[in-house]
C-alpha positions as CSV (number, residue, x, y, z in Angstrom):
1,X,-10.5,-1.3,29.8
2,X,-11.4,-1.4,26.2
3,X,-10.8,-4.4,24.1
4,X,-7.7,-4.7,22.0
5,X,-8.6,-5.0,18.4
6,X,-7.8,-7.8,16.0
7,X,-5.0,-7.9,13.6
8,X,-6.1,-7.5,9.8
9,X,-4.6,-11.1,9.2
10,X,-7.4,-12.2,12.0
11,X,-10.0,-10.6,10.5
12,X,-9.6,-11.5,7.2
13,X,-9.1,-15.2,8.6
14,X,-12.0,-14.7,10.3
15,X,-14.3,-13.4,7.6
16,X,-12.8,-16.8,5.6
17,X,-13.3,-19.2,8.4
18,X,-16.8,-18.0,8.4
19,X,-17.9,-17.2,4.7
20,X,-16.3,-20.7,3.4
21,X,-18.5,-23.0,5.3
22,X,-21.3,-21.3,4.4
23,X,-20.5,-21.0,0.6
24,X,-19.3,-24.3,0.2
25,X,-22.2,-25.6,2.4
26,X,-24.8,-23.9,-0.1
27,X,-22.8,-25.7,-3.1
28,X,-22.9,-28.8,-1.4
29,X,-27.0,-28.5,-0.6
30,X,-27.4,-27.5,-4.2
31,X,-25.3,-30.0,-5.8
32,X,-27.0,-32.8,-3.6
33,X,-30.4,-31.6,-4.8
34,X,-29.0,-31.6,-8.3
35,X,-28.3,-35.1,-8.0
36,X,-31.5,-36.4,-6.3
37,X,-33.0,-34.5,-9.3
38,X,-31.1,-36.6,-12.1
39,X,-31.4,-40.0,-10.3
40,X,-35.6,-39.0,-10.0
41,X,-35.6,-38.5,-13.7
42,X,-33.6,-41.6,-14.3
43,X,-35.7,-43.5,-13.0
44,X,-39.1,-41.7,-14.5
45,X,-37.7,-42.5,-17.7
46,X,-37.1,-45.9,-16.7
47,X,-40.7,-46.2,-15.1
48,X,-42.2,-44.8,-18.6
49,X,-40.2,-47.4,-20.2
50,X,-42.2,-50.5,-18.2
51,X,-44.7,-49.1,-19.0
52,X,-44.9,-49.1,-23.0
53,X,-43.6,-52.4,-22.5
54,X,-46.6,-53.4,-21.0
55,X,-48.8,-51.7,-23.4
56,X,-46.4,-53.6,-25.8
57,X,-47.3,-57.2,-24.2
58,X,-51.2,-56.5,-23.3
59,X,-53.6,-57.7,-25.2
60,X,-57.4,-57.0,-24.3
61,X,-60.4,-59.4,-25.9
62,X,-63.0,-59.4,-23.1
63,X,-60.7,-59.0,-20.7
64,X,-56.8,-57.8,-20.2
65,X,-54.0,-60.3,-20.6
66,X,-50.5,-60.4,-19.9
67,X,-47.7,-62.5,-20.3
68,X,-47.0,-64.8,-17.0
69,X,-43.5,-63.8,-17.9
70,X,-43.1,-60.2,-18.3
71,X,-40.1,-58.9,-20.3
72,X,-38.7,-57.4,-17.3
73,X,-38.4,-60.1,-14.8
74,X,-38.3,-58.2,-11.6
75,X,-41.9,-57.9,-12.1
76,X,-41.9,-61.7,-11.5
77,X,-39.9,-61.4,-8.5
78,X,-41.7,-61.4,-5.3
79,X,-40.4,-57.9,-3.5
80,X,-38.2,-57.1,-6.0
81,X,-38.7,-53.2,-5.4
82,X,-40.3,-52.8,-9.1
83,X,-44.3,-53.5,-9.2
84,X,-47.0,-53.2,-11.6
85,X,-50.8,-52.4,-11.4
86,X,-52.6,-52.0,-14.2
87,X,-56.9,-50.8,-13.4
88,X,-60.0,-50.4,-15.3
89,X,-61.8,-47.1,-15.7
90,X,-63.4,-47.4,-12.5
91,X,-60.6,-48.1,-10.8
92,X,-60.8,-52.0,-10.4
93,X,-57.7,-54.1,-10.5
94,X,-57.1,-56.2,-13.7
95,X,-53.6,-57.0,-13.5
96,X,-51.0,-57.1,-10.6
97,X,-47.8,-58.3,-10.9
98,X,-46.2,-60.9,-9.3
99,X,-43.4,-58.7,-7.7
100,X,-46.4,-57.1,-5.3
101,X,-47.7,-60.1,-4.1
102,X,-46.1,-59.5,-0.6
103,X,-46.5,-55.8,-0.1
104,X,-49.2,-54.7,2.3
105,X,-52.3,-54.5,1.0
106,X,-50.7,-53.9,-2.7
107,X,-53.5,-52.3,-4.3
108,X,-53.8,-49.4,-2.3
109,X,-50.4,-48.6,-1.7
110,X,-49.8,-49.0,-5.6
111,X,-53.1,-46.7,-7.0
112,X,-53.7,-45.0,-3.7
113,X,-54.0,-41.1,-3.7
114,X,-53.4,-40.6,-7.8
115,X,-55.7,-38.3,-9.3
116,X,-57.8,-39.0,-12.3
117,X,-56.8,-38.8,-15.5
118,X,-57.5,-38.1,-19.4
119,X,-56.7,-40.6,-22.0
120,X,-53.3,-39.9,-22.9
121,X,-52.0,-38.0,-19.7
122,X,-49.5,-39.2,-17.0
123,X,-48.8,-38.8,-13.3
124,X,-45.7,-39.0,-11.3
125,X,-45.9,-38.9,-7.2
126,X,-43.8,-40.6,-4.8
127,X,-45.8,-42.5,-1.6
128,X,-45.0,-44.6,0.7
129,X,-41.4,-45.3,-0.2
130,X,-42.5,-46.0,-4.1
131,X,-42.0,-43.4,-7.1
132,X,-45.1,-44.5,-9.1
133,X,-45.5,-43.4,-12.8
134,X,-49.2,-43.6,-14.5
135,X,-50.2,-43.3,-17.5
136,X,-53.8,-43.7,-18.8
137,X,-55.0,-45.0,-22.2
138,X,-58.3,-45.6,-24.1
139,X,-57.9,-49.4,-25.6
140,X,-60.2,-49.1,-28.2
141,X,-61.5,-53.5,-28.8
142,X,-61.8,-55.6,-31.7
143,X,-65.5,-54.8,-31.4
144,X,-65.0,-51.3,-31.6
145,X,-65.6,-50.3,-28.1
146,X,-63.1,-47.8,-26.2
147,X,-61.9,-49.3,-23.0
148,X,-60.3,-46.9,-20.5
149,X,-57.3,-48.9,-18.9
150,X,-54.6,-47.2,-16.3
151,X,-51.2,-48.5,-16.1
152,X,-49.3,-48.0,-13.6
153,X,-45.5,-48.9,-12.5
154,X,-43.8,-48.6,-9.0
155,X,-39.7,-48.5,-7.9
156,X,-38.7,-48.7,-4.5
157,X,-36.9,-45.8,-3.9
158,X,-34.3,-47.7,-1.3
159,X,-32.1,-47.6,-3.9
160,X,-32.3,-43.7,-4.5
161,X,-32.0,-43.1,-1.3
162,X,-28.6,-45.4,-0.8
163,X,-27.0,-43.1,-3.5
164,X,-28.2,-40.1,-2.9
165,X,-26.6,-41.1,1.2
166,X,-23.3,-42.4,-0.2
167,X,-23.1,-39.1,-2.8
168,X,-23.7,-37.1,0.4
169,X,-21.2,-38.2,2.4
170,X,-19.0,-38.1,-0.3
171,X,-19.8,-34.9,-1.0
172,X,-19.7,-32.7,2.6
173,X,-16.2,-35.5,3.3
174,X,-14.7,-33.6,0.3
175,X,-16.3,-30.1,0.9
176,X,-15.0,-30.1,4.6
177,X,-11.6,-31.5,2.9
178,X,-12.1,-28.5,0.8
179,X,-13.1,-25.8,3.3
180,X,-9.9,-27.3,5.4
181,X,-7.3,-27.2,2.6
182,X,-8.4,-23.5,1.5
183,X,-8.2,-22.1,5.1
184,X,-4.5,-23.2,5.1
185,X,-4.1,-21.6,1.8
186,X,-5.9,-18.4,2.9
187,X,-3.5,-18.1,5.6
188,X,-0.3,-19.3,3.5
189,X,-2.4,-15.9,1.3
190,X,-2.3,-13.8,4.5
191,X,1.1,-14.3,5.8
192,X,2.1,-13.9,2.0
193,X,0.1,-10.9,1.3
194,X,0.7,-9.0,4.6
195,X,3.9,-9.3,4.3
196,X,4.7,-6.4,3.5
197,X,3.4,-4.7,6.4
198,X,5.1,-6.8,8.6
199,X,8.4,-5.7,7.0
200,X,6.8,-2.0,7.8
201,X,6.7,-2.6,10.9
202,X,10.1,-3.9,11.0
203,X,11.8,-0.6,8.9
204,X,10.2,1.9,11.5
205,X,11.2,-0.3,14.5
206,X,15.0,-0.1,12.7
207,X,15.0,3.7,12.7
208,X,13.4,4.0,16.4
209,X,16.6,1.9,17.1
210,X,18.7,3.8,15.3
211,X,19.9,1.2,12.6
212,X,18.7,2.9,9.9
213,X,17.3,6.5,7.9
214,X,15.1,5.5,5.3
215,X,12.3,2.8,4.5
216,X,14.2,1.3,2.2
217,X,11.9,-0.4,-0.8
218,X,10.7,-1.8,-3.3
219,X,7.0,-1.6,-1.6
220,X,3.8,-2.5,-3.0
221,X,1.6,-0.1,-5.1
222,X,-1.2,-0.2,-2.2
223,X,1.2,0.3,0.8
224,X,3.5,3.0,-1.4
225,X,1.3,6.0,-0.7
226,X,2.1,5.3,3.2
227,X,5.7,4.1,3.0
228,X,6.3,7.7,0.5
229,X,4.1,9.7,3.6
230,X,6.0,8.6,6.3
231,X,9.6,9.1,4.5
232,X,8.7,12.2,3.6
233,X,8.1,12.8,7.5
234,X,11.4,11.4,8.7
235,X,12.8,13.7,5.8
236,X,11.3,16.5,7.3
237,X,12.3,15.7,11.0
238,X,15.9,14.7,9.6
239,X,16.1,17.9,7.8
240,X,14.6,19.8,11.0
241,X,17.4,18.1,13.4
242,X,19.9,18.7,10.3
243,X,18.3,23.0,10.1
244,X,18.8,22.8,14.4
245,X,22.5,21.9,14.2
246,X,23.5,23.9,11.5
247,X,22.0,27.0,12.6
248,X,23.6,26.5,16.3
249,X,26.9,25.8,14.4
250,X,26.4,29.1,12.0
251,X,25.6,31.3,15.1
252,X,29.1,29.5,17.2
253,X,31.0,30.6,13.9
254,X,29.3,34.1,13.6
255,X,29.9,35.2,17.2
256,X,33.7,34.0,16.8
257,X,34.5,37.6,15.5
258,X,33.1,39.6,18.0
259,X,34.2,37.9,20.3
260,X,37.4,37.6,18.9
261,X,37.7,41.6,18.6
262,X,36.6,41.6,22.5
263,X,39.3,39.8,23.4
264,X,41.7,41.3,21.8
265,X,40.7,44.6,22.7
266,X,42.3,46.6,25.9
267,X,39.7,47.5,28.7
268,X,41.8,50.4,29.6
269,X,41.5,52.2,26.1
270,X,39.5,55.3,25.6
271,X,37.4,53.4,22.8
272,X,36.9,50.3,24.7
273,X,33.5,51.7,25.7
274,X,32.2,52.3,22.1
275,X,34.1,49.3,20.5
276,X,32.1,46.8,23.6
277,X,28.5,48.4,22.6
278,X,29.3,47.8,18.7
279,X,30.6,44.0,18.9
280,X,27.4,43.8,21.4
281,X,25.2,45.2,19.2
282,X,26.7,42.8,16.4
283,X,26.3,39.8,18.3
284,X,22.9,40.7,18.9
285,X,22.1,41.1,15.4
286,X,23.7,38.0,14.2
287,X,21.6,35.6,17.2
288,X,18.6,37.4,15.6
289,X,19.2,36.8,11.9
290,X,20.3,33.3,13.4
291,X,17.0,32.8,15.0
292,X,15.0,34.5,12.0
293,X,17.0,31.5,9.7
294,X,16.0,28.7,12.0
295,X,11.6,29.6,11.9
296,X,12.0,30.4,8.6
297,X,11.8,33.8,8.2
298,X,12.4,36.4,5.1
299,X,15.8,37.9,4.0
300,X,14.1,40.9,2.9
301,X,15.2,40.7,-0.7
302,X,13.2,43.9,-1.5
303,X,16.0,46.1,0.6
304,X,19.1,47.5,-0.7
305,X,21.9,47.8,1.9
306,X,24.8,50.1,0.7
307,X,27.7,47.6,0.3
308,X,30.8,50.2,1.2
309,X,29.5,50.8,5.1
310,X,29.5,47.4,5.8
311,X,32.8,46.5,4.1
312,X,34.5,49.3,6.3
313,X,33.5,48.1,9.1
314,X,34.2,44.5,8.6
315,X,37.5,45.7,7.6
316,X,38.1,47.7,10.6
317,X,36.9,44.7,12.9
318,X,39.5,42.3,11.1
319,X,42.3,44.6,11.2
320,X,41.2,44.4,15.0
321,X,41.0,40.7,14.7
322,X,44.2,40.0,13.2
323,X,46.4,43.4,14.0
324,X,49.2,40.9,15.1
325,X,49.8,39.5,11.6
326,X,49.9,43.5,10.1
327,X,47.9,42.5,7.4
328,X,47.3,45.1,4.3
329,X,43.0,44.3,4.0
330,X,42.7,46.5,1.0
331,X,38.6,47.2,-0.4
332,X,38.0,48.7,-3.9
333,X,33.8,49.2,-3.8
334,X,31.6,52.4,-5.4
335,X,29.9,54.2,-2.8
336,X,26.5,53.4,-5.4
337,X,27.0,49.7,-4.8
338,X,23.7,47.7,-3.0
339,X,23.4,44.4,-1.9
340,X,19.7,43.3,-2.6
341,X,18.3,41.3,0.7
342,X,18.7,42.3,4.8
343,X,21.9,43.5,6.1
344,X,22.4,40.8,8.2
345,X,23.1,38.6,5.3
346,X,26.1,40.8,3.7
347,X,27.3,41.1,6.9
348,X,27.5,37.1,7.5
349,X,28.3,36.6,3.5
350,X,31.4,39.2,3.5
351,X,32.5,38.5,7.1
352,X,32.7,34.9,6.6
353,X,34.7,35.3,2.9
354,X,37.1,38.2,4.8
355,X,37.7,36.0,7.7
356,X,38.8,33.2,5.8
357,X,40.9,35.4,3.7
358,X,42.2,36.9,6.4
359,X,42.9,33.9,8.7
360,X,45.1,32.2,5.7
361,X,46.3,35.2,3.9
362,X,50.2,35.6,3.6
363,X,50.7,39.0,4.3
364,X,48.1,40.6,1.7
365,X,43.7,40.4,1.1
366,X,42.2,42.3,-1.6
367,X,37.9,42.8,-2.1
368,X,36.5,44.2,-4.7
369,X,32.7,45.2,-5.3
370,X,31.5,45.8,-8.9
371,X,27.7,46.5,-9.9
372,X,24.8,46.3,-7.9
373,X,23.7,49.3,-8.8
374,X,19.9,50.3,-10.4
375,X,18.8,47.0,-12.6
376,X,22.8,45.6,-12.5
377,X,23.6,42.2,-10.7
378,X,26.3,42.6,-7.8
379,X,29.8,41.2,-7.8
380,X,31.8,40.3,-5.0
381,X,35.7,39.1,-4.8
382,X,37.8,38.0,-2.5
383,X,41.6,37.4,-2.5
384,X,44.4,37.0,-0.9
385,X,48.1,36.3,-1.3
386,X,48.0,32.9,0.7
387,X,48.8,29.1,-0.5
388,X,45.6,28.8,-2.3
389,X,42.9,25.8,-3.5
390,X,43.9,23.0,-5.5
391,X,41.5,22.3,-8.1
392,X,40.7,18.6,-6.6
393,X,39.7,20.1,-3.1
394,X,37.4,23.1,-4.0
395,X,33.8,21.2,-4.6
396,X,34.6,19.7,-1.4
397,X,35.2,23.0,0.5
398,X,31.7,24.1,-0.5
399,X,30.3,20.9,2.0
400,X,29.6,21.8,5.2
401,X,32.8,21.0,8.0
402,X,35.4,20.5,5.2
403,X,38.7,22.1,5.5
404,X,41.7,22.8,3.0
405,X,43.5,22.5,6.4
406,X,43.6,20.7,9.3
407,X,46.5,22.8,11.3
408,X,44.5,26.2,11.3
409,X,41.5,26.8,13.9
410,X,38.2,26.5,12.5
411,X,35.2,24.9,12.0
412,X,35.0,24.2,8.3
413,X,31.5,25.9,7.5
414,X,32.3,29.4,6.5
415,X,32.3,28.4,3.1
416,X,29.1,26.6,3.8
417,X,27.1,29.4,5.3
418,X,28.5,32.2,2.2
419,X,26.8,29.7,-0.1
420,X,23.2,28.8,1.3
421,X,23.0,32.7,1.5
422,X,23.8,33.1,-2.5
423,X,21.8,29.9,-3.1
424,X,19.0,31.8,-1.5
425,X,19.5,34.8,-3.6
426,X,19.7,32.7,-6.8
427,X,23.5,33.7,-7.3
428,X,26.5,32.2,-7.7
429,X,29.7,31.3,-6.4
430,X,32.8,30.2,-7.8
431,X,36.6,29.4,-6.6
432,X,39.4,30.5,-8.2
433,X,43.1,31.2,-8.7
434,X,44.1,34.9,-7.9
435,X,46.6,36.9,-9.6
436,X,47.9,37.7,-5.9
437,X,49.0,34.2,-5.6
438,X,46.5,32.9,-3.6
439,X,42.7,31.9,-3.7
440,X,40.4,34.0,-5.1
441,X,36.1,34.2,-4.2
442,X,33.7,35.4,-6.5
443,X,30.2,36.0,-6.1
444,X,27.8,37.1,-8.4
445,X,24.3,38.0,-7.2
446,X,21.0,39.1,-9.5
């Protein structure tokens, strides 16, 4: 069973939870050293200074003197943790200070292990708990003899050692403070700066349920790119569920005239026969061209269908259709007249535009077919003699499932399906009053 991964807030925690300590534990070690540094220079600078101040109280006439009380008076101080030595040029003791009197064997814990030096040079070790600083002279006599003299001065470095232990706890108490106070922050950071993924999460979970469509925004420039891929996705599936219902609702409202003319027909009539394999053959035709719409298929704009066949037949279907109303379905169209694009198409464009005129059509429906011959555009109108459109409803008659009215049977998407077919053509339609009293349909077409 394979492990399940951690979140990108535990990761990042993580990678802060580790990297801090060990960042901040680097500062610390550094800034510790740092400070052992300065308080080991302090107190060089110190030690040089007892030492010119015993070169500034010697005094050497046959032998080296010294005050019996220095200027600095922890020399005088038995263990004071500051002591003096001051040697010949073979390394014989001429002066101790009074300070040293109780160390172990002073001499040799003072000068032991420093190397040998040239007139003028100095030495700084640290042994045995004492930084020692020496520095060795040529004392030049009254006589005129140079005598080589070493001076040397000792600190405990107790004292050291107490700071630099009080500045380290210090120190790592603060740096944990530190490392403590900026792993609450970094996760404030994460739950802050992941936020927006969270609220992701919780858009998609909202359209799974159903409550809403869209990932509704603003989003952040880095999580945009995903947010904009995976709208464009639910657009696509809404628009593929949207394609799927229209196209089952085009092909119910196609097959409503065939069927319609096979109802109405009688079994028993001599034509019955031929008038059952036409509306067959049309029904068959209009599922194909249906299923052709749905994957997407061509319209086969490079044909040119003659316009007048179609319309005759149409007319005769309606006449069929409607023969209890006696309508007069009159068509004016040249026999040179093409529609540009597959039959299927004018048949669904005019038999939809017919229908309608027919269905609310007083007593009267007029079409008439100009153009659409050789390098002219085609124009199609429909009228009839019925109650018309009022200016204020016509836009929304255009909509898919809207209706001028209610009372009549009908699904409201006649209108809809003439215009996605001249949208696809790149034509036009427009709604208007006609002289015959009713509404009038024209479509133009390239």
């Amino acid at each position: 069973m394979s492990r399940r991964p951690l979140s990108l807030a535990a990761r990042l925690f993580l990678a802060s939870a580790l990297l801090l300590p060990v960042a901040l534990g680097a500062t610390g070690w550094y800034l510790e050293r740092a400070h052992r540094l300065a308080l080991d220079a302090a107190a060089g600078e110190r030690l040089q200074l007892q030492v010119l101040a015993l070169l500034a109280q010697a005094d050497y006439n046959g032998g080296l003197t010294l005050p019996l009380v220095p200027l600095e008076p922890r020399l005088a101080q038995p263990n004071s943790g500051l002591y003096a030595l001051v040697t010949g040029g073979s390394g014989e003791p001429l002066w101790l200070s009074p300070s040293a009197a109780l160390l172990p064997q002073p001499i040799a814990t003072l000068a032991g292990g420093t190397p040998d030096l040239a007139p003028g040079q100095r030495h700084r070790s640290e042994r045995a708990g004492l930084l020692r600083h020496s520095y060795q002279v040529l004392w030049e006599t009254e006589a005129g003899d140079a005598v080589p003299l070493r001076f040397l001065v000792a600190e405990s470095t107790a004292p050291r050692d107490a700071d630099v232990a009080a500045y380290r706890r210090s120190l790592w108490f603060w740096l944990g403070a530190t490392i403590v106070v900026l792993l609450a922050m970094q996760g404030l950071i994460l739950a802050w700066g992941l936020r927006p993924l969270a609220r992701l999460a919780e858009a998609i979970a909202r359209i799974e349920a159903g409550e809403a469509a869209r990932l509704d925004g603003p989003w952040p420039r880095e999580v945009r790119p995903v947010t904009e891929n995976l709208q464009l996705l639910l657009n696509g599936e809404q628009q593929r569920r949207e394609r799927m219902r229209n196209t089952l609702a085009d092909l119910a409202h196609s097959l409503k005239t065939p069927l319609a003319v096979l109802r109405n027909a009688e079994p028993g009539d001599a034509a019955y026969p031929a008038l059952l394999d036409e509306q067959l053959e049309r029904m068959e035709q209009v599922i194909g061209w249906h299923l052709q719409r749905a994957a997407g298929g061509s319209s086969g704009l490079l044909q040119r269908v003659a316009v007048a066949p179609v319309l005759e037949r149409l007319r005769a279907t309606l006449l069929k259709v409607y023969a209890d109303r006696q309508l007069a379905l009159e068509t004016h169209c040249p026999a040179a007249s093409r529609f540009r694009g597959d039959e299927r198409d004018l048949l669904e464009l005019l038999g939809n535009l017919l229908d309608n005129a027919c269905k609310y059509a007083a007593a009267r429906v007029r079409v008439t077919v100009a153009g659409g011959s050789a390098g002219e555009g085609l124009l199609l109108t429909v009228e009839d003699d019925g109650a018309g459109i009022s200016p204020e409803l016509r836009d929304l008659l255009l909509h898919r499932g809207a209706r001028a009215d209610s009372r009549r049977e009908g699904q409201g998407i006649g209108l809809a399906v003439v215009l996605e077919i001249v949208h696809a053509q790149r034509g036009e339609l427009v709604l208007e009053d006609s002289e015959l009293g009713g509404a009038r349909v024209c479509i133009r077409l390239p």
